[in-house]
DSSP file (Angstrom, degrees, kcal/mol; ACC not computed):
  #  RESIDUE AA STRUCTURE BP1 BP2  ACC     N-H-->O    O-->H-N    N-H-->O    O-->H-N    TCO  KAPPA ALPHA  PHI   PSI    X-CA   Y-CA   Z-CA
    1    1 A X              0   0    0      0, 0.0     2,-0.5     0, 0.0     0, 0.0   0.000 360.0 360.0 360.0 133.3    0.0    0.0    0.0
    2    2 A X        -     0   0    0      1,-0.1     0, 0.0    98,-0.0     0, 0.0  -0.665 360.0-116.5 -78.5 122.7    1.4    3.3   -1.0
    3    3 A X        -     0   0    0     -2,-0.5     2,-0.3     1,-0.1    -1,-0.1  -0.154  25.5-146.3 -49.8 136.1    2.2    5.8    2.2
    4    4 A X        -     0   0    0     96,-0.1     2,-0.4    97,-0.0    96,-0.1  -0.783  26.1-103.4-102.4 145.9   -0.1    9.1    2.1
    5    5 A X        -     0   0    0     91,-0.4    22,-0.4    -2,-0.3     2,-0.4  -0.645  35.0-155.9 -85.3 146.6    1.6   12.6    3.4
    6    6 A X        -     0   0    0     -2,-0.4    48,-0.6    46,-0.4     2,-0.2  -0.992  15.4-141.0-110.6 111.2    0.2   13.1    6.6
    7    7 A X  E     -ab  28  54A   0     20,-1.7    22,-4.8    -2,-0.4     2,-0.4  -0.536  17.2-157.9-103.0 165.2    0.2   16.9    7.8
    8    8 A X  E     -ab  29  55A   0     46,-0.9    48,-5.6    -2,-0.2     2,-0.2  -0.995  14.4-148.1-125.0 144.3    0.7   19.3   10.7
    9    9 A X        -     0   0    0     20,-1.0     2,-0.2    -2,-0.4    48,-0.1  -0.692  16.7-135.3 -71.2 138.8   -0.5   22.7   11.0
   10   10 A X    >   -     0   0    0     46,-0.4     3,-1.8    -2,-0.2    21,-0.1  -0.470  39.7 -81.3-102.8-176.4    1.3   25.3   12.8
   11   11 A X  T 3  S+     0   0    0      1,-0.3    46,-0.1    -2,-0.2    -1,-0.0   0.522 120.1  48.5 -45.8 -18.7    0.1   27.6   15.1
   12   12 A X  T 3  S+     0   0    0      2,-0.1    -1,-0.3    47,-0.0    45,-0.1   0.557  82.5 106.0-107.9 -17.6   -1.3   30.3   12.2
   13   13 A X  S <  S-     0   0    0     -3,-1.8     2,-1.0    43,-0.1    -4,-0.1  -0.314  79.0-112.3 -72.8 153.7   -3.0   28.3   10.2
   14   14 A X    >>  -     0   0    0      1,-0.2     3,-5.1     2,-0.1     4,-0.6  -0.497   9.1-133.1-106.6 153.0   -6.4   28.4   10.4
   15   15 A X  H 3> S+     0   0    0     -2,-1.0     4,-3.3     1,-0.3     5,-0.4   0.842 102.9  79.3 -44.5 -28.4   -8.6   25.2   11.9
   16   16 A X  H 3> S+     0   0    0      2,-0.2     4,-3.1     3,-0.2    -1,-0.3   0.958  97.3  44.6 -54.1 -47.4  -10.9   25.8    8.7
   17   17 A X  H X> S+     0   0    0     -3,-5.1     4,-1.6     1,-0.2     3,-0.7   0.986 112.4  46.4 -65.1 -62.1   -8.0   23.8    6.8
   18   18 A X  H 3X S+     0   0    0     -4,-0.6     4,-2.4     1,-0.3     3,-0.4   0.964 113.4  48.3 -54.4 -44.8   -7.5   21.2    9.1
   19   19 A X  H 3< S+     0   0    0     -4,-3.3    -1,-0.3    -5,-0.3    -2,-0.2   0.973 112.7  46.6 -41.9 -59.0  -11.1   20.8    9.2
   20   20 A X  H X< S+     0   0    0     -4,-3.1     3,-1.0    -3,-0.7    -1,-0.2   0.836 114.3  57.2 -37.8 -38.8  -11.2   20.8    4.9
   21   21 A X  H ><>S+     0   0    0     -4,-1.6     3,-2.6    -3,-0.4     5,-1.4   0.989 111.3  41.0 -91.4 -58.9   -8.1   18.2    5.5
   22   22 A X  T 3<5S+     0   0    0     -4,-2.4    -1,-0.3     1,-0.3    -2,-0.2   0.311 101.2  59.8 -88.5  29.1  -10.3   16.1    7.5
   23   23 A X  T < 5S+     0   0    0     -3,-1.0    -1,-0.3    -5,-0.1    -2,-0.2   0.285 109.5  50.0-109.5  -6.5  -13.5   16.0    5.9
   24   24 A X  T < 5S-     0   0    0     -3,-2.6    -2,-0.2     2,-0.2    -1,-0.1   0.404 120.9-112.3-113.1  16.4  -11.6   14.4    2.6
   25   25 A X  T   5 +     0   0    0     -4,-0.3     2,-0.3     1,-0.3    -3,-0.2   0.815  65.0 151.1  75.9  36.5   -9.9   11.8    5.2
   26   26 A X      < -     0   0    0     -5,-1.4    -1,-0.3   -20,-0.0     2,-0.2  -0.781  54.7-108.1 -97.3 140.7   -6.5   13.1    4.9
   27   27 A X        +     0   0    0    -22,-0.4   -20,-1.7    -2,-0.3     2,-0.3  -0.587  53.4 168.6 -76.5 124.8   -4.2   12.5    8.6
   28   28 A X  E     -a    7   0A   0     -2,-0.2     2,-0.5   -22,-0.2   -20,-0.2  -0.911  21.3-175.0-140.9 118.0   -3.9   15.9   10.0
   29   29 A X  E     -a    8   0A   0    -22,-4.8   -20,-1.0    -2,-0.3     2,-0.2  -0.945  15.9-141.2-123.0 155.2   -2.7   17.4   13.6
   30   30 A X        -     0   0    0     -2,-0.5     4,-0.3   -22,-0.2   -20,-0.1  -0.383  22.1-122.9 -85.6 155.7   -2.8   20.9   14.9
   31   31 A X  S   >S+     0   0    0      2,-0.2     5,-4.3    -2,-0.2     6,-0.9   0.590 118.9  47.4 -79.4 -18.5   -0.1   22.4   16.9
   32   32 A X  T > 5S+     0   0    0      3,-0.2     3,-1.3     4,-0.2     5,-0.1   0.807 111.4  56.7 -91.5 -28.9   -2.8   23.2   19.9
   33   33 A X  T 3 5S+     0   0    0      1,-0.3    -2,-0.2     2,-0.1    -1,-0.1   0.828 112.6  41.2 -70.3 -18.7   -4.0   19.4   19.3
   34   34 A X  T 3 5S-     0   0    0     -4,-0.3    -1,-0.3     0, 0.0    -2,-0.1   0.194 116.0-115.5-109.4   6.3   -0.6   18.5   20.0
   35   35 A X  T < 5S+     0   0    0     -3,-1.3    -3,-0.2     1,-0.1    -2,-0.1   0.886  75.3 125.6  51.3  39.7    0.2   21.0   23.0
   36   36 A X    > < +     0   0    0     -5,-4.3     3,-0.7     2,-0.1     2,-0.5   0.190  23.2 140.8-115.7  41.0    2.8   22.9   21.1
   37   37 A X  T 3  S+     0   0    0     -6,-0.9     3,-0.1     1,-0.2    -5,-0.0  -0.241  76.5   9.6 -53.2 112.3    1.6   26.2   21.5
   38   38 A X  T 3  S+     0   0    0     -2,-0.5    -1,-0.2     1,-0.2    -2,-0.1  -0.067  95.0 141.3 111.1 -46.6    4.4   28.9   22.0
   39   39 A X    <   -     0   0    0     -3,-0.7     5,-0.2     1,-0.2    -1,-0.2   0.206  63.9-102.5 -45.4 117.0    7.2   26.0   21.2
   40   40 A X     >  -     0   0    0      1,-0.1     4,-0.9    -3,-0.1    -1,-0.2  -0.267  34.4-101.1 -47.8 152.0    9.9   27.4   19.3
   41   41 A X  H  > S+     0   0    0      1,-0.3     4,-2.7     2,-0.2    -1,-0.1   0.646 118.3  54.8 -67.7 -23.2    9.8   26.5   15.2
   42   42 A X  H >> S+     0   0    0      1,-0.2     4,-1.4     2,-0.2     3,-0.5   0.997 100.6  54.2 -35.4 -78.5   12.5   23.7   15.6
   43   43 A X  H 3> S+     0   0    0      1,-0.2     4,-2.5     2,-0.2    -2,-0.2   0.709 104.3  55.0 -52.8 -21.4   10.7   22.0   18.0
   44   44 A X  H 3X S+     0   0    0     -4,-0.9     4,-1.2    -5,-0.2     3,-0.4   0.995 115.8  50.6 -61.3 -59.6    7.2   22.0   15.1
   45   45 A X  H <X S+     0   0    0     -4,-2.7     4,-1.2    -3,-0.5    28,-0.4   0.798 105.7  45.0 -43.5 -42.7    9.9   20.3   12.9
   46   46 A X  H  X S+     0   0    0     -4,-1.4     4,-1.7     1,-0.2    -1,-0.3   0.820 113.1  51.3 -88.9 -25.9   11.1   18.0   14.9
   47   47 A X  H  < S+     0   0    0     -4,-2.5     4,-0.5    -3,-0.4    -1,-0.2   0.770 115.6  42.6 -70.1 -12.8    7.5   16.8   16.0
   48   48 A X  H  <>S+     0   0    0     -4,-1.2     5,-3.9     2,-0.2     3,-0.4   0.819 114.1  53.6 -80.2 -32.5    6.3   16.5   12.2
   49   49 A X  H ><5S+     0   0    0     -4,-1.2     3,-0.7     1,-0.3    -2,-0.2   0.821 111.4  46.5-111.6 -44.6    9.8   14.8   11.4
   50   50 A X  T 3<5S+     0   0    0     -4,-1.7    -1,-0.3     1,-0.2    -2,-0.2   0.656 117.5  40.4 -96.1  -0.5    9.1   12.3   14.3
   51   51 A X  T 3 5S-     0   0    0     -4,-0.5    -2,-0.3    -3,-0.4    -1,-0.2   0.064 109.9-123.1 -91.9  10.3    5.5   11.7   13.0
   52   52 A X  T < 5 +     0   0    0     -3,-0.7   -46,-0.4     1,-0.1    -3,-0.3   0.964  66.7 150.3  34.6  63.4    7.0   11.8    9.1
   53   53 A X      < -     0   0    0     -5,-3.9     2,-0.5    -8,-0.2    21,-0.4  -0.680  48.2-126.2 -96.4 155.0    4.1   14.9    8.8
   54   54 A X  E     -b    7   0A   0    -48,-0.6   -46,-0.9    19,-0.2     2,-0.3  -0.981  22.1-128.9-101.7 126.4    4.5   17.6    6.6
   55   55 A X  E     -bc   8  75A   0     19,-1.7    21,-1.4    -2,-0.5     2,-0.4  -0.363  15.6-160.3 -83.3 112.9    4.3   20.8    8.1
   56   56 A X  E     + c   0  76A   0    -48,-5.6   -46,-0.4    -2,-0.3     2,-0.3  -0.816  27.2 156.1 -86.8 141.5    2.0   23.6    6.6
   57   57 A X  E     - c   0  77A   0     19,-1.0    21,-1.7    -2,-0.4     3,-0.0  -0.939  43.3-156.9-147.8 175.6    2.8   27.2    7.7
   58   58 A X  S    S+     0   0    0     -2,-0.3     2,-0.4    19,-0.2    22,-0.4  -0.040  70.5 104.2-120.5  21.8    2.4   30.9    6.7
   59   59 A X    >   -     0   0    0     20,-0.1     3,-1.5     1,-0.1     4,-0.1  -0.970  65.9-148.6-102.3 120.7    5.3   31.9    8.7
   60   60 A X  T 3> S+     0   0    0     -2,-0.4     4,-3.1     1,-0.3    -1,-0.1   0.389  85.2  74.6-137.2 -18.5    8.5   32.6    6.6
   61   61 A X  H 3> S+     0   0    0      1,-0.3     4,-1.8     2,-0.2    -1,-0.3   0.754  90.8  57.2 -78.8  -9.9   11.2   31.3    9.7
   62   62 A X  H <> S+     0   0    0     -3,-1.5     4,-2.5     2,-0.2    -1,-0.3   0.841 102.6  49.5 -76.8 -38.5   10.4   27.9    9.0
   63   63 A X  H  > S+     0   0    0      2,-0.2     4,-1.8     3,-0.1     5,-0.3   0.887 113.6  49.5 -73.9 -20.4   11.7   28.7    5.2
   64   64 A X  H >X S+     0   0    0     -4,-3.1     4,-4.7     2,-0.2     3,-1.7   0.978 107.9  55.8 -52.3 -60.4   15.2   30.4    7.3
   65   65 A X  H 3<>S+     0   0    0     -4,-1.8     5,-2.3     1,-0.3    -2,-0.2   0.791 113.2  41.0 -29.7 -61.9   15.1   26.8    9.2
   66   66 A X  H 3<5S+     0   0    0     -4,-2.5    -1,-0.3     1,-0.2    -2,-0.2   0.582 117.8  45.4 -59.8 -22.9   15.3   25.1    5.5
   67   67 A X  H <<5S+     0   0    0     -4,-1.8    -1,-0.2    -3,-1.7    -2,-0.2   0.750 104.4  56.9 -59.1 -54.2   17.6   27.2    4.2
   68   68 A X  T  <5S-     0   0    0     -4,-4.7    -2,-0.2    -5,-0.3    -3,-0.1   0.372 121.4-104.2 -80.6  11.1   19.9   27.2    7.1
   69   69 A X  T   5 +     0   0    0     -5,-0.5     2,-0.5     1,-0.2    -3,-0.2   0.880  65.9 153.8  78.0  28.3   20.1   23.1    6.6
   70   70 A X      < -     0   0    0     -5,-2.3    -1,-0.2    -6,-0.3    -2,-0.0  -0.636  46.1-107.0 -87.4 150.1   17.8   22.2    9.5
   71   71 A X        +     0   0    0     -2,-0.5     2,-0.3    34,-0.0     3,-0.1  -0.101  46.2 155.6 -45.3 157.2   16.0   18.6    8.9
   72   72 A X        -     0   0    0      1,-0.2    34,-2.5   -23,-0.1    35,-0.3  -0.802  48.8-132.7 170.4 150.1   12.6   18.0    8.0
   73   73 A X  S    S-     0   0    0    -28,-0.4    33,-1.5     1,-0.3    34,-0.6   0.921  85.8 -36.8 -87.9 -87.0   10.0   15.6    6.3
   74   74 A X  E     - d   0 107A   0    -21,-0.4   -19,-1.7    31,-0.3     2,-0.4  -0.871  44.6-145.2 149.5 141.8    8.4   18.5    4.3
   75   75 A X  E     -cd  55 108A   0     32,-1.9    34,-1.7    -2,-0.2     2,-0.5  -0.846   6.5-176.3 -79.3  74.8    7.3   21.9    3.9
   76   76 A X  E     -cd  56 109A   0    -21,-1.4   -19,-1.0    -2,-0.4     2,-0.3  -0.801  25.1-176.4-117.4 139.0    4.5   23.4    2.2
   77   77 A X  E     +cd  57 110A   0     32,-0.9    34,-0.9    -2,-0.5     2,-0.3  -0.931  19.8 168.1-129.3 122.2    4.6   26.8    2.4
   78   78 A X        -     0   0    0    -21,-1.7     3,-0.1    -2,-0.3     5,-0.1  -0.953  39.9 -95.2-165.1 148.6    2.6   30.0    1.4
   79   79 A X    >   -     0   0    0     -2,-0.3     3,-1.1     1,-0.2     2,-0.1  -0.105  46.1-110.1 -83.7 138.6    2.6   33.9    2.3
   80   80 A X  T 3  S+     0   0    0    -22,-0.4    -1,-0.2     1,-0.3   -20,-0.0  -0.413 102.7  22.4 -66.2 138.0    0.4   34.8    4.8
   81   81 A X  T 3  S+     0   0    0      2,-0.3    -1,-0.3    -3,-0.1    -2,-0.1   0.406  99.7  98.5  94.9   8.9   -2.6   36.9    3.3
   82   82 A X  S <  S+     0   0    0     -3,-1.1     2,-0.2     1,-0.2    -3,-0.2   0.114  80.1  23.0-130.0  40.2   -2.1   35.5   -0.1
   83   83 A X  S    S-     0   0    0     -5,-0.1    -2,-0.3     4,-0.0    -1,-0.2  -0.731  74.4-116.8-179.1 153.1   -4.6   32.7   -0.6
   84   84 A X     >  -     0   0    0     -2,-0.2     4,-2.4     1,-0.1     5,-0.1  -0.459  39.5 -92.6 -95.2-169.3   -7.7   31.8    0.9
   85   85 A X  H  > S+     0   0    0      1,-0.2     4,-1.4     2,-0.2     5,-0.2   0.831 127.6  43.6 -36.6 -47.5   -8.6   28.8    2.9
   86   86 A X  H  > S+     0   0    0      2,-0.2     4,-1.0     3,-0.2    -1,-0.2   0.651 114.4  47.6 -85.4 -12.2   -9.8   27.0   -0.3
   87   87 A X  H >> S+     0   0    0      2,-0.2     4,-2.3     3,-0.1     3,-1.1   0.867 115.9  45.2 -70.3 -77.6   -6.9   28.1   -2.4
   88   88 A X  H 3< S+     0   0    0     -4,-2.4    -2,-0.2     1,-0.3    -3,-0.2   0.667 120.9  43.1 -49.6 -34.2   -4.6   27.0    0.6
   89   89 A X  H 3X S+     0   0    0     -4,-1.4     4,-1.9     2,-0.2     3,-0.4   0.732 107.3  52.8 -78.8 -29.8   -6.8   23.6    0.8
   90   90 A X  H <X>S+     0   0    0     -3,-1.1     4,-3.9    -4,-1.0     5,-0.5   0.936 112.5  54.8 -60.0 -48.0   -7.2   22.7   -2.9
   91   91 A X  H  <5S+     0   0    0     -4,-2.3    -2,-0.2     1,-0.3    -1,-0.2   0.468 109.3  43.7 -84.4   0.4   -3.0   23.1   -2.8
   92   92 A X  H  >5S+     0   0    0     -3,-0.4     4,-2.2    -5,-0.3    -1,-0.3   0.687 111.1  55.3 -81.6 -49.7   -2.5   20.7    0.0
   93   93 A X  H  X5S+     0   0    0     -4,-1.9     4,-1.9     1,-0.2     5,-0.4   0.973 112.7  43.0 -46.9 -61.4   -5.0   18.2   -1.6
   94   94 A X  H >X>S+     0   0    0     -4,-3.9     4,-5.8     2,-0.2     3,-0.6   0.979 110.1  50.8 -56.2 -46.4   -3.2   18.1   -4.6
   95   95 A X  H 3><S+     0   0    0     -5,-0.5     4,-3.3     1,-0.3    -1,-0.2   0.905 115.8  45.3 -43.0 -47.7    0.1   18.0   -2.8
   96   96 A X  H 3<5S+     0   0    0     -4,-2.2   -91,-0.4    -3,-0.3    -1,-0.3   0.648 115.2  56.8 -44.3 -44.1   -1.7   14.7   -0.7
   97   97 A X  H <<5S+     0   0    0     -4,-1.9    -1,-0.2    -3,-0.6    -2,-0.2   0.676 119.7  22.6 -77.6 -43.7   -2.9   13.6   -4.5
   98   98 A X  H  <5S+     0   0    0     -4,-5.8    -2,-0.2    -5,-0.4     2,-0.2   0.974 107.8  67.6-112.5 -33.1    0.4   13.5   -6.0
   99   99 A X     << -     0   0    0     -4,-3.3     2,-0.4    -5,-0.6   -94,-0.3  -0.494  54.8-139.1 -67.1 131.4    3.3   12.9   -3.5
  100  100 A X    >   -     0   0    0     -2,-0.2     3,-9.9   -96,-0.1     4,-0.2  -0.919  32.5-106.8-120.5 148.0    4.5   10.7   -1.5
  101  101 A X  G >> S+     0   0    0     -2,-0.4     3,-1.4     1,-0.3     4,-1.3   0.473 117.0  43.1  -8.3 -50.6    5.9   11.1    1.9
  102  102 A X  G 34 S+     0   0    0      1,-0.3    -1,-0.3     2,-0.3    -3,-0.0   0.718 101.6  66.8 -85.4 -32.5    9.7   10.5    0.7
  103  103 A X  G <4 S+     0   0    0     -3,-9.9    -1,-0.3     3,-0.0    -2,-0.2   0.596 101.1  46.3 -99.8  31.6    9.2   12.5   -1.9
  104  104 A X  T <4 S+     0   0    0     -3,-1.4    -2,-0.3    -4,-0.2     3,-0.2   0.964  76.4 127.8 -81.2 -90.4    8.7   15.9    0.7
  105  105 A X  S  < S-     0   0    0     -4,-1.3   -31,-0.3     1,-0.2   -32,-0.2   0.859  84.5  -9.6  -0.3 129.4   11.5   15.1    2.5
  106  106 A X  S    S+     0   0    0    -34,-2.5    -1,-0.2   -33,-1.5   -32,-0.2   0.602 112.5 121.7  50.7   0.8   14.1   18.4    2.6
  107  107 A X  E     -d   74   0A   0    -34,-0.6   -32,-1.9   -35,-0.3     2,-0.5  -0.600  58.0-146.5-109.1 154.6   11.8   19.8    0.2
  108  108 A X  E     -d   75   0A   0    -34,-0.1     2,-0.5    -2,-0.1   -32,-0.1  -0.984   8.9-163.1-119.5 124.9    9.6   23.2    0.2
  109  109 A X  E     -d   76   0A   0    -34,-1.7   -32,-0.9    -2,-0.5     2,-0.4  -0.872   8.7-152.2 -93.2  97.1    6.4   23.2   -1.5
  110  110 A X  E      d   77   0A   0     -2,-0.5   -32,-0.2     1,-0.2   -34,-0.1  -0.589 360.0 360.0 -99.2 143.0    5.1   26.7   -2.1
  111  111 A X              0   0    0    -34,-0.9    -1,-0.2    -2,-0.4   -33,-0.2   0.142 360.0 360.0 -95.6 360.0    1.2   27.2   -2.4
């Protein structure tokens, strides 16, 4: 059976995606579902990285994190104010549609 990305939301996204994510059955956890509210951006990495999630955010220090060569199962990434919810959920689905886990790995996907 082929592996499906499984994502995490960080702290700025809003619950309306995870909600979208989980009305099409896609594996999704929040950063408040997960008690990491306030946790520095590492630590979101390293819990997606030790659930092999890819990590949605609108905040632009997660792309420094990837830049600067920290680890990570996957990114997908897009500038805050510059899609709506259904933009920003159609562009996860697909990612979820076409990808597989491995092939996110180190990688930024921008939405």
């Amino acid at each position: 059976m082929v592996q499906k990305i499984k994502f995490h939301l960080d702290e700025n996204a809003p619950n309306a995606i995870a909600d979208g994510l989980r009305r099409r059955n896609i594996d999704v956890t929040t950063t408040s579902e997960a008690n990491l509210i306030s946790l520095p951006d590492e630590e979101q990495l390293i819990f997606a990285a030790n659930q092999n999630r890819v990590i949605f955010t609108q905040d632009r220090d997660f792309l420094r994190l990837h830049y600067a060569g920290f680890s990570h199962t996957g990114i997908a990434y897009c500038i805050k104010g510059s899609r709506s919810v259904g933009e920003i959920l159609r562009g996860l689905i697909l990612i979820w549609e076409v990808l597989e886990p491995e092939d996110m790995i180190g990688k930024v996907e921008f939405l």
